[in-house]
RODO-2510 file (C-alpha; in nm, 4 decimals, decimal comma):
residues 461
     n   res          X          Y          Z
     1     x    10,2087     7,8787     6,9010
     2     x    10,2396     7,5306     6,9921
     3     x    10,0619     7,4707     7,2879
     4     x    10,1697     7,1178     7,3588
     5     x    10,5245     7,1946     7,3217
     6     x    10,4908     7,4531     7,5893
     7     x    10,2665     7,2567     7,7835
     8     x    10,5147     7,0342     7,8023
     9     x    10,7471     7,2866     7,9301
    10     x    10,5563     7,3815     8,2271
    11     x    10,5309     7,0025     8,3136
    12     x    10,8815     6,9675     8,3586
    13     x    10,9187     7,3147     8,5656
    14     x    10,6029     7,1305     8,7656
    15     x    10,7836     6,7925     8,8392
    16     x    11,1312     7,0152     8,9315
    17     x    10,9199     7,1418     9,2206
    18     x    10,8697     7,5232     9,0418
    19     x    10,5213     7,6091     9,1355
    20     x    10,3107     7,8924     8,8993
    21     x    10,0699     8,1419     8,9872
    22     x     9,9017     8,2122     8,6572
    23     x     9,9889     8,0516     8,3227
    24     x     9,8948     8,2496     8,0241
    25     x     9,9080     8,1668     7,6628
    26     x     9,7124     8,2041     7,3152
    27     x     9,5725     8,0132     7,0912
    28     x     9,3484     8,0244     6,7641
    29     x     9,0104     8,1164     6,9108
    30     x     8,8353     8,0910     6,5793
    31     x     8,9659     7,7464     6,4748
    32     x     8,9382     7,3839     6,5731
    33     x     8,9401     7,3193     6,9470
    34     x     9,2945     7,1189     6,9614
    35     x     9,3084     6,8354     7,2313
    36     x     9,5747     7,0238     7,4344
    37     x     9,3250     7,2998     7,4156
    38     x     8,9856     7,1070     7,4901
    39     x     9,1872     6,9479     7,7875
    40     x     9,2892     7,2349     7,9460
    41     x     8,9466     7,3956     7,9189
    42     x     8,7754     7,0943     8,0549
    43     x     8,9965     7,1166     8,3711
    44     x     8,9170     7,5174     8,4206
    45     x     8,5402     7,3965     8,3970
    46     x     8,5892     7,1473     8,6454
    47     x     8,7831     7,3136     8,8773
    48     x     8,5389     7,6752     8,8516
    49     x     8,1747     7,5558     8,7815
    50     x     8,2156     7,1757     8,9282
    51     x     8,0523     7,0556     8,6045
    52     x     8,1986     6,9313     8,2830
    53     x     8,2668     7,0138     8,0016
    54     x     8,0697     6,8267     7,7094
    55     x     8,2976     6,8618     7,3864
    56     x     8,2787     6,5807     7,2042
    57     x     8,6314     6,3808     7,0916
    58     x     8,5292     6,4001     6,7725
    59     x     8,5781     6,7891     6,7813
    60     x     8,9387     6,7606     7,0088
    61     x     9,1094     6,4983     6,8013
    62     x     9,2856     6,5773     6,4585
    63     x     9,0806     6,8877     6,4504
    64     x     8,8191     6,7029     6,2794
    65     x     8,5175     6,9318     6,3002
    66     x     8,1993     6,7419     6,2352
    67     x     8,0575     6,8337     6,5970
    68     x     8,0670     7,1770     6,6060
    69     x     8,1096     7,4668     6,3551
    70     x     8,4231     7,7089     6,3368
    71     x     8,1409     7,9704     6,5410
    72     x     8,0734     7,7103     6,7867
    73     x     8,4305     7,6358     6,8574
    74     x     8,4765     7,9691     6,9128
    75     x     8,2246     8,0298     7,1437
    76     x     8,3678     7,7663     7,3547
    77     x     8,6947     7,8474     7,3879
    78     x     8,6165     8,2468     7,4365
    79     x     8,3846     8,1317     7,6713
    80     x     8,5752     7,9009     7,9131
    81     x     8,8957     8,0912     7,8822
    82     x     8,7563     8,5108     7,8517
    83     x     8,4031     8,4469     8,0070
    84     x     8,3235     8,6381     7,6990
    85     x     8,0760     8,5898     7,3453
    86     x     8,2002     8,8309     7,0512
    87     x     7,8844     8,9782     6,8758
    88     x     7,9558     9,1521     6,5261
    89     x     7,7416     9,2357     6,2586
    90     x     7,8214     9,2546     5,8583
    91     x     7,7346     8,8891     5,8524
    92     x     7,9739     8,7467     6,0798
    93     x     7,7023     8,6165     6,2876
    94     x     7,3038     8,6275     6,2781
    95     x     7,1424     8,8659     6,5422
    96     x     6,8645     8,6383     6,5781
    97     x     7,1110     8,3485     6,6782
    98     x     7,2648     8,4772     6,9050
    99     x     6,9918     8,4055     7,1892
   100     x     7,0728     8,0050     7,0483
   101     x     7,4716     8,0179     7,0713
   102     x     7,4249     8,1494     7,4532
   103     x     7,2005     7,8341     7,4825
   104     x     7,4305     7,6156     7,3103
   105     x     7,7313     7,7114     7,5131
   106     x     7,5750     7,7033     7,8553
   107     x     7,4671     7,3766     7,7625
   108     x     7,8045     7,2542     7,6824
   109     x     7,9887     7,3899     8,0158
   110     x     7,6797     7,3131     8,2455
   111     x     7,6231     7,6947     8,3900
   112     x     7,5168     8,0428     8,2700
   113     x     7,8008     8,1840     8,4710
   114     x     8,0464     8,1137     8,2185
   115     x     7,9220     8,4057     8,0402
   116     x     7,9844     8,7271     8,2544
   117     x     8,0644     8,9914     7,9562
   118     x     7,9565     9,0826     7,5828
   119     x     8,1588     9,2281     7,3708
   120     x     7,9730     9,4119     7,0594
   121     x     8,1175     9,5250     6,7894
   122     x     7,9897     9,7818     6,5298
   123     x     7,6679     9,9939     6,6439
   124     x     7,6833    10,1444     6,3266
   125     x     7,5686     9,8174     6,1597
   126     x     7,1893     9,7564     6,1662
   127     x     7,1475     9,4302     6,2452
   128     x     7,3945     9,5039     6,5411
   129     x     7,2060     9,8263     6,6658
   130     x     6,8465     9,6404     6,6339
   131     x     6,9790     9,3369     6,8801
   132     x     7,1128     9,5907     7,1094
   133     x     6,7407     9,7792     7,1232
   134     x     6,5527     9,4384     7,0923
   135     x     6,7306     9,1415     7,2170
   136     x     7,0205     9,2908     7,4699
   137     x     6,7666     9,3799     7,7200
   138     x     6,6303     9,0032     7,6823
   139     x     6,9371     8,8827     7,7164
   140     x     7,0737     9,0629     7,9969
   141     x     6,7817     8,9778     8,2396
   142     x     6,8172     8,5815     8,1290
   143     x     7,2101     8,5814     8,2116
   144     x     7,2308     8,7665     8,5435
   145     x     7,6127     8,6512     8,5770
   146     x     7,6567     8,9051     8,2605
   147     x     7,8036     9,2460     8,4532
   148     x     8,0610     9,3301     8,1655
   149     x     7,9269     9,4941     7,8344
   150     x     8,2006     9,6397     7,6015
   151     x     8,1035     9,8428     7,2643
   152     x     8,4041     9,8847     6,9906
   153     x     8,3285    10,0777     6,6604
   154     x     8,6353    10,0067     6,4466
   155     x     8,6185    10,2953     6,1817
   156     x     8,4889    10,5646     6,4348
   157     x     8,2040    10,6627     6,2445
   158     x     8,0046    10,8734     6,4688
   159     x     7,6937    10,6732     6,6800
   160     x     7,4191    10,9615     6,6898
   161     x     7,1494    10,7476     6,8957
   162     x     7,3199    10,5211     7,1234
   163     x     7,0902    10,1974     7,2177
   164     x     6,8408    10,3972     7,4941
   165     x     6,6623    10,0503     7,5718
   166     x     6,9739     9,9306     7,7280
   167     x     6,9029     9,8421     8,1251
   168     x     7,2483     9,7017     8,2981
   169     x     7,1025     9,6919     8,6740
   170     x     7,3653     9,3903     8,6917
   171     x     7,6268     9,5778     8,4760
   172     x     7,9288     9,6627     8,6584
   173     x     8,1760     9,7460     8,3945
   174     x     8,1420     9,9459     8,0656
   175     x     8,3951     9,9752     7,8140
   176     x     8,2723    10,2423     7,5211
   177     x     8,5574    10,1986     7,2596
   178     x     8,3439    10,3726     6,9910
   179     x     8,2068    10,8012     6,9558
   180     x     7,8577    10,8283     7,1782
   181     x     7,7178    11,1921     7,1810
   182     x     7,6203    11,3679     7,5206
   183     x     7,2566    11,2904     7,5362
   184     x     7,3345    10,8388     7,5048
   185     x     7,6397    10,8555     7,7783
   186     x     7,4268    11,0504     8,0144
   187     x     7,1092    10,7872     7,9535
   188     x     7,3069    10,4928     7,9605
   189     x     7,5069    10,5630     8,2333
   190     x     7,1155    10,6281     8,4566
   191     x     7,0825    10,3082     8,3231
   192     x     7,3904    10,1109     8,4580
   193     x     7,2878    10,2314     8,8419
   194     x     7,5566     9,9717     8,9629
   195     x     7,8093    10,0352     8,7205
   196     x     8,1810     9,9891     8,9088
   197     x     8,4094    10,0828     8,6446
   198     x     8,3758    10,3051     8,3117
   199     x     8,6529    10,3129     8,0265
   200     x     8,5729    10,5338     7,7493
   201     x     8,7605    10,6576     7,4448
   202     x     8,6218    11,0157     7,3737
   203     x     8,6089    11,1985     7,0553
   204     x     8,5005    11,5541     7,0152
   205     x     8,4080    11,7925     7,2188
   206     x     8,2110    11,6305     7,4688
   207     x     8,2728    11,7949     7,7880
   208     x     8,2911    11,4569     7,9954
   209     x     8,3175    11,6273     8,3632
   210     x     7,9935    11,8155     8,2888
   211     x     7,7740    11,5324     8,2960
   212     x     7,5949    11,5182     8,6096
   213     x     7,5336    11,1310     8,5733
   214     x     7,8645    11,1221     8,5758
   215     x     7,9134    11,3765     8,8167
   216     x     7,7003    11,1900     9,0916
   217     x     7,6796    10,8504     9,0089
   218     x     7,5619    10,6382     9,2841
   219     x     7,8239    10,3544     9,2334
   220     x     8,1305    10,4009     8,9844
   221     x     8,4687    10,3603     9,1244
   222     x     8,7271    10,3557     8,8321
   223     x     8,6729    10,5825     8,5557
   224     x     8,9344    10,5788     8,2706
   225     x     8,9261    10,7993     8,0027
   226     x     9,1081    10,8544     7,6524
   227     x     9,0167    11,1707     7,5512
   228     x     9,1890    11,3601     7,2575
   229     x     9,0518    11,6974     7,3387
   230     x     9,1255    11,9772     7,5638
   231     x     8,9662    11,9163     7,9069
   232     x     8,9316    12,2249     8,1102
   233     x     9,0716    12,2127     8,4628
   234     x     8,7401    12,4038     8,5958
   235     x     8,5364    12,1319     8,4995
   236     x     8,7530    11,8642     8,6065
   237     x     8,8250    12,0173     8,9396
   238     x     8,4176    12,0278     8,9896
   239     x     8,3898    11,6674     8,9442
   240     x     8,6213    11,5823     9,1826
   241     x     8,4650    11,8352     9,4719
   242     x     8,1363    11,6906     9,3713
   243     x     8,2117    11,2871     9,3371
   244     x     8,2771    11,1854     9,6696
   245     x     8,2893    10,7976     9,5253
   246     x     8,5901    10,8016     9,2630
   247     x     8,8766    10,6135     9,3658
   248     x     9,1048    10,5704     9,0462
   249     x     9,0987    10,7934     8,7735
   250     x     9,3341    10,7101     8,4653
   251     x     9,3736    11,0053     8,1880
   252     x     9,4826    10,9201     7,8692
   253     x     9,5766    11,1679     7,5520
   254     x     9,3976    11,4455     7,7295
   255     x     9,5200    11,7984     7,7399
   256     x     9,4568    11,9598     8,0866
   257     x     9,4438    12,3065     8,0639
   258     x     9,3999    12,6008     8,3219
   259     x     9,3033    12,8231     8,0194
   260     x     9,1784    13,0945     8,1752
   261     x     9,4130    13,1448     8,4384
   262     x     9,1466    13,0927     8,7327
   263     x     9,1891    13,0003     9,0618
   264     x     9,1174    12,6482     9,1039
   265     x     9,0853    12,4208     9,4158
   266     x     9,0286    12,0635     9,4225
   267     x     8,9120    11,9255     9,7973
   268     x     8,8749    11,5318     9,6598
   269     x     8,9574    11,3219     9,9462
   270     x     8,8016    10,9702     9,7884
   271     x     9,0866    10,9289     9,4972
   272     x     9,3065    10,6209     9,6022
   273     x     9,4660    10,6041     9,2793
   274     x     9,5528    10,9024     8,9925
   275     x     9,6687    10,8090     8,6299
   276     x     9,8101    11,1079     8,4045
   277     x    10,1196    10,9139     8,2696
   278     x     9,9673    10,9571     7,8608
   279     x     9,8682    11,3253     7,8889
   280     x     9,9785    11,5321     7,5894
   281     x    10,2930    11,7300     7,6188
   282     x    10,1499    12,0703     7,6843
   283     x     9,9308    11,9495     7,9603
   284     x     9,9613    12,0294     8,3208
   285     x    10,1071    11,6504     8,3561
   286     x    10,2011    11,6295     8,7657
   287     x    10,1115    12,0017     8,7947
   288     x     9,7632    11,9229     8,8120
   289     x     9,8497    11,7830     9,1441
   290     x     9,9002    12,1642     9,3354
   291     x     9,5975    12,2539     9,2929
   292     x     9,4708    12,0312     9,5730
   293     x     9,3824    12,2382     9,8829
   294     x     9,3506    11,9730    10,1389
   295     x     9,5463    11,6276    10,1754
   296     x     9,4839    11,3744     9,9348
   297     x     9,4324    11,0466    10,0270
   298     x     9,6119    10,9340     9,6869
   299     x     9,8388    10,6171     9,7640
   300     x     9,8966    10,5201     9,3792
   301     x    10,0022    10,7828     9,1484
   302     x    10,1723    10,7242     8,8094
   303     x    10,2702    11,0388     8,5752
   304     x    10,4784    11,1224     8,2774
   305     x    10,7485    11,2927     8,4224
   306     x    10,9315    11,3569     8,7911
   307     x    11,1146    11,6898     8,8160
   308     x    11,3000    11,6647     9,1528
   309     x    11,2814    12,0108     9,2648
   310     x    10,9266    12,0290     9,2887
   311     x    10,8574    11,9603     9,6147
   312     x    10,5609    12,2219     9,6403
   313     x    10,3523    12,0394     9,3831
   314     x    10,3129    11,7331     9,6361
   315     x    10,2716    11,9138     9,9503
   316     x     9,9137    11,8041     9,9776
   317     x     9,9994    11,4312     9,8872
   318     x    10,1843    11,2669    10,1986
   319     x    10,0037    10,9019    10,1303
   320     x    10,1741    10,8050     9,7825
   321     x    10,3291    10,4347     9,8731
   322     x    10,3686    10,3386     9,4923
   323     x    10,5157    10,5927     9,2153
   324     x    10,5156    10,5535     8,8366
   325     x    10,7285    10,7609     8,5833
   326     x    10,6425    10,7014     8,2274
   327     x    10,8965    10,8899     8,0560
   328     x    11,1857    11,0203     8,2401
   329     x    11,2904    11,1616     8,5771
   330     x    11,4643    11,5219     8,5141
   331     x    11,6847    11,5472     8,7733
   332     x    11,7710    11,9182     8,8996
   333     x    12,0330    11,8644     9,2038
   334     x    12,4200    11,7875     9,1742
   335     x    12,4381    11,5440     9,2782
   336     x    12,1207    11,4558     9,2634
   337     x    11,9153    11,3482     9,5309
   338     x    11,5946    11,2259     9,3942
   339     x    11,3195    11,2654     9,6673
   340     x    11,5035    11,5353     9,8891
   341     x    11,2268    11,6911    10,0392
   342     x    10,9490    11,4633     9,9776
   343     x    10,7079    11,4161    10,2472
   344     x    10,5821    11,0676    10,1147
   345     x    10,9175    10,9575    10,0162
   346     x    10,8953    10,7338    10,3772
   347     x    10,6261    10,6130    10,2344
   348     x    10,6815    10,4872     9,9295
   349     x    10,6483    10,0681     9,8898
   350     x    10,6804    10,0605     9,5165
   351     x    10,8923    10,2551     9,2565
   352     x    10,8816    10,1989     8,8921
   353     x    11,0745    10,4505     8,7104
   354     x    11,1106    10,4949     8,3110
   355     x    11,4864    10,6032     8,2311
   356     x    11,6198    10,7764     7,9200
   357     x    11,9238    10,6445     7,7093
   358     x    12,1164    10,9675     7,8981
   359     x    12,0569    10,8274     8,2374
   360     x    12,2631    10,4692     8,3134
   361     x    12,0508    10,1873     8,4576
   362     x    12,3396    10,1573     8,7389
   363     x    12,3530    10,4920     8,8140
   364     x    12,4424    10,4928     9,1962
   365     x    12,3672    10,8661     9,2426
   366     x    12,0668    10,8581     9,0849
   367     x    11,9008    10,6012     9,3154
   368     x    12,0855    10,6144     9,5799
   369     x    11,8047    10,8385     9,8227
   370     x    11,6412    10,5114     9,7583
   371     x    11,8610    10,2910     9,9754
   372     x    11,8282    10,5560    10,2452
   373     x    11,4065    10,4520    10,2730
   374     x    11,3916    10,2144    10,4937
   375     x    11,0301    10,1233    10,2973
   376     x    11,1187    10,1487     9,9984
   377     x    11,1552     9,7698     9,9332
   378     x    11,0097     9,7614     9,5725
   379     x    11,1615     9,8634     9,2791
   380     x    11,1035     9,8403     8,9043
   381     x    11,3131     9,9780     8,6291
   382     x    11,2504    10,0297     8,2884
   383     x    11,4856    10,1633     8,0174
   384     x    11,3014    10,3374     7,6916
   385     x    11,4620    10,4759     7,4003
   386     x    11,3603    10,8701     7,3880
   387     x    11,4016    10,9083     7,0746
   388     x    11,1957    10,6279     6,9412
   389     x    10,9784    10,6296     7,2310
   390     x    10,7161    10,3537     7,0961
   391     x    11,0018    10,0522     7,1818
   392     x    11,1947     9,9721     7,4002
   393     x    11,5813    10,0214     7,4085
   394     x    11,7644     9,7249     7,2931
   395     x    12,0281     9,6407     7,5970
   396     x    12,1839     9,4027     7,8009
   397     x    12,3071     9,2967     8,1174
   398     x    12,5731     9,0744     8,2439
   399     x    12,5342     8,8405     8,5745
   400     x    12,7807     8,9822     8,7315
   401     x    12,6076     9,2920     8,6777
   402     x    12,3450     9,2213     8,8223
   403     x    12,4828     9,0427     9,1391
   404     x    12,6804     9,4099     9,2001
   405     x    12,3287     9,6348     9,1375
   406     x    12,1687     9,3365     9,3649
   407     x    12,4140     9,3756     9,6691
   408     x    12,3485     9,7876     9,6458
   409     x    11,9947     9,7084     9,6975
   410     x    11,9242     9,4664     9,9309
   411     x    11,5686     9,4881    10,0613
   412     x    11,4364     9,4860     9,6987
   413     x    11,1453     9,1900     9,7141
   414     x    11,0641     9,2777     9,3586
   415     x    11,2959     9,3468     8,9914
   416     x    11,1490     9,3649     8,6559
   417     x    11,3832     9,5182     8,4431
   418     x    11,2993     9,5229     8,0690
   419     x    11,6485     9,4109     7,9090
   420     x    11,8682     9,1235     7,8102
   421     x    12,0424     8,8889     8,1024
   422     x    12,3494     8,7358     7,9840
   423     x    12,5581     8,5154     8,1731
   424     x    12,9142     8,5549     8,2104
   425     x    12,9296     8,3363     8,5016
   426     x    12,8037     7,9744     8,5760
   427     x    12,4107     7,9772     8,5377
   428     x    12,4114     7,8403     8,8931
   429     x    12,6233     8,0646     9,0518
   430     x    12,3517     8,3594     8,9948
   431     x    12,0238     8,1537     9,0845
   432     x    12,2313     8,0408     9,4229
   433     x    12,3100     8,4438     9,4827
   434     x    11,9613     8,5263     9,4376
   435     x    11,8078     8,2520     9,6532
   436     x    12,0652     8,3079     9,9096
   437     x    12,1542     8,6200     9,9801
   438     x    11,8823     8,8438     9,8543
   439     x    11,5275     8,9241     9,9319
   440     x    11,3728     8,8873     9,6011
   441     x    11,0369     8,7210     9,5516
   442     x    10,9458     8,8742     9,2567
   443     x    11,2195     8,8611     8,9234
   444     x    11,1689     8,9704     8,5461
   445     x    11,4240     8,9635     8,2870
   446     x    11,4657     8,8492     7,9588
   447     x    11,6880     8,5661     7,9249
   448     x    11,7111     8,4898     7,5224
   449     x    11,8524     8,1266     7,5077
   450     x    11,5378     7,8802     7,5591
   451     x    11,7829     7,6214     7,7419
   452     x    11,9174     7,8827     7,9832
   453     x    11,5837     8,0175     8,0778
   454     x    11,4822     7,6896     8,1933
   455     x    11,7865     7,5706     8,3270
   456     x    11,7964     7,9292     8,5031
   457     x    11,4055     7,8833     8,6482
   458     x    11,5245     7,4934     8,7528
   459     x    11,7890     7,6307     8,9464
   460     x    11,5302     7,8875     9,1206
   461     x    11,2618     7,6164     9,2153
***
């Protein structure tokens, strides 16, 4: 990527008066700090920490590398612009070093809290597994800013003894991509008293919902799980009745099953926001939802699939204000009124739907309940491919396409849709519709032409 060309880009969208939230780009982390890129990083320094940032020119200009070494450079850049240090074994770096890179980079920006997260890659590897049980708990009381620790195993080999020396009072998110047995999760997460957010790739048959640190811990708000095993809807259900802290739980490649048939009641009350949008195909998917007893307080839910007669499922969850469909929505009714019936359809703020190849993006009927919500003033379409469900369908849209679905909705203040825009009007003509006579603050499409997307986004400024 050529980060001065694009640079230079966003300096002429600047000077036409277009003004950006967030920039985001990427570069070669493990190769010469470029000038473009040692400018921009001194500026974020600046600007964050009120110091700067002591990178010689000698290491900025024609990537001549006598002041620092490829590691170095590396540590930098992750650093300033992911607040992170990669530690790997197999002799990528020294264990023993890594104590001296921290030093060497927190000299460079001026502050420790440039480094707020680790990320440590293969346990497995001795080296790696010795600095976690000899040098991590060092090196966690030193850094205090540190609250992120993230563990990735890339060949799932299976981690019998997890670290137990590992203390992360100041830890407030864990990311496990890696196989930990029963016994480590249950230590390490006593261990991580103040832990905010857990995301964990399972493997096996741990039975996750059983673990009462998990169960009751004093602090964690997020959990997100990818487990590839059967989780039973007993256990799951207890953890919920019994965790009275939870507000977003995100399920991914589980199986949720009622396999015994039992009566089951969940009486959660603390879960703002419910993920089950990557649950297998024989799961309970959105049918896990009716066997709440009492109302939710759920106000973001996002699921697989939407069958429109299934009112009863949601009876007990009247707060949803933003809805996510993954897949599909199966649409029972002719014609087909999608929400008919739906107590939190007056809520709803935010709709992002996935549509199959079968169902027309400007399909009237389809959304038309929507126009009839006075709230609904979000809405975010996305068109997949069923059949080849890991890409997107390859379409596109013409302007005056656009302006029509536009009119139909007018108190949309967001549109993403994931296709092509091509314009078979004047370039102007849409940007003046859209700053005119809609709503919209918030506008994704793709636009293929280089010179029309920034003669489109000049016209918008």
């Amino acid at each position: 990527m050529d980060v001065k060309s694009d640079i230079d880009k966003c300096r002429q969208l600047v000077k036409s008066g277009f003004q950006f939230q967030t920039i985001v780009f990427e570069c070669n982390w493990g190769g010469p700090i470029s000038y473009s890129v040692g400018t921009i990083a001194s500026s974020m320094v600046k600007k964050r920490y009120q110091t700067d940032l002591s990178i010689p020119n000698s290491a900025m200009i024609n990537h001549n590398m006598n002041s620092f070494d490829e590691i170095q450079a590396s540590d930098i850049t992750q650093a300033v612009f992911h607040n992170t240090i990669l530690i790997q074994g197999s002799g990528n770096h020294r264990m023993e070093q890594v104590q001296e890179r921290l030093e060497f980079i927190t000299s460079v920006v001026g502050t420790k809290q440039v480094i707020k997260k680790l990320m440590i890659d293969d346990l497995c590897d001795q080296e790696v597994f010795s600095f976690c049980c000899d040098i991590l708990p060092t090196v966690l009381e030193n850094y205090p800013d540190i609250c992120e620790l993230q563990f990735n195993e890339p060949d799932e080999r299976d981690i019998l003894h997890f670290p137990q020396s590992i203390n992360g009072s100041n830890i407030d998110k864990l990311v496990l991509n890696q196989m930990i047995e029963r016994q480590s999760l249950e230590k390490l997460l006593g261990n991580c008293n103040n832990l905010k957010a857990l995301f964990i790739e399972v493997h096996g048959s741990i039975e996750l919902f059983t673990i009462e640190n998990l169960i009751y811990h004093p602090s964690l708000l997020i959990l997100d799980i990818d487990h590839e095993n059967i989780i039973k809807l007993v256990e799951l259900a207890y953890y919920l009745n019994n965790n009275n802290k939870i507000l977003e739980l995100n399920l991914t490649n589980c199986d949720i099953r009622n396999q015994q048939e039992i009566e089951v009641n969940i009486t959660n009350t603390s879960l703002k926001k419910l993920s089950t949008k990557q649950l297998t195909d024989d799961s309970l998917d959105y049918k896990f939802l009716s066997f709440w007893t009492v109302e939710s307080n759920i106000e973001y839910l996002s699921i697989k699939t939407f069958m429109s007669d299934q009112v009863d499922v949601f009876r007990m969850h009247k707060r949803i204000q933003k809805l996510e469909v993954s897949n599909q929505i199966k649409v029972q009714q002719s014609p087909p009124l999608l929400f008919k019936g739906y107590e939190f359809f007056n809520n709803l703020v935010n709709v992002s739907i996935g549509l199959s190849n079968k169902q027309p993006i400007w399909n009237q009927d389809l959304f038309k309940s929507i126009d009839k919500c006075n709230s609904s003033n979000t809405l975010s379409l996305e068109h997949f491919n069923n059949i080849h469900h890991y890409s997107h369908f390859s379409f596109a849209i013409k302007a005056t396409e656009l302006i029509d679905f536009l009119k139909r909705y007018p108190k949309l203040i967001e549109l993403h849709l994931d296709c092509y825009l091509l314009f078979d009007i004047p370039i102007k003509e849409l940007s003046s519709f859209i700053l005119t006579s809609t709503n919209l603050k918030s506008f994704y499409m793709k636009i293929e032409n280089s010179a029309n997307r920034l003669k489109f986004f000049n016209y918008l400024k």
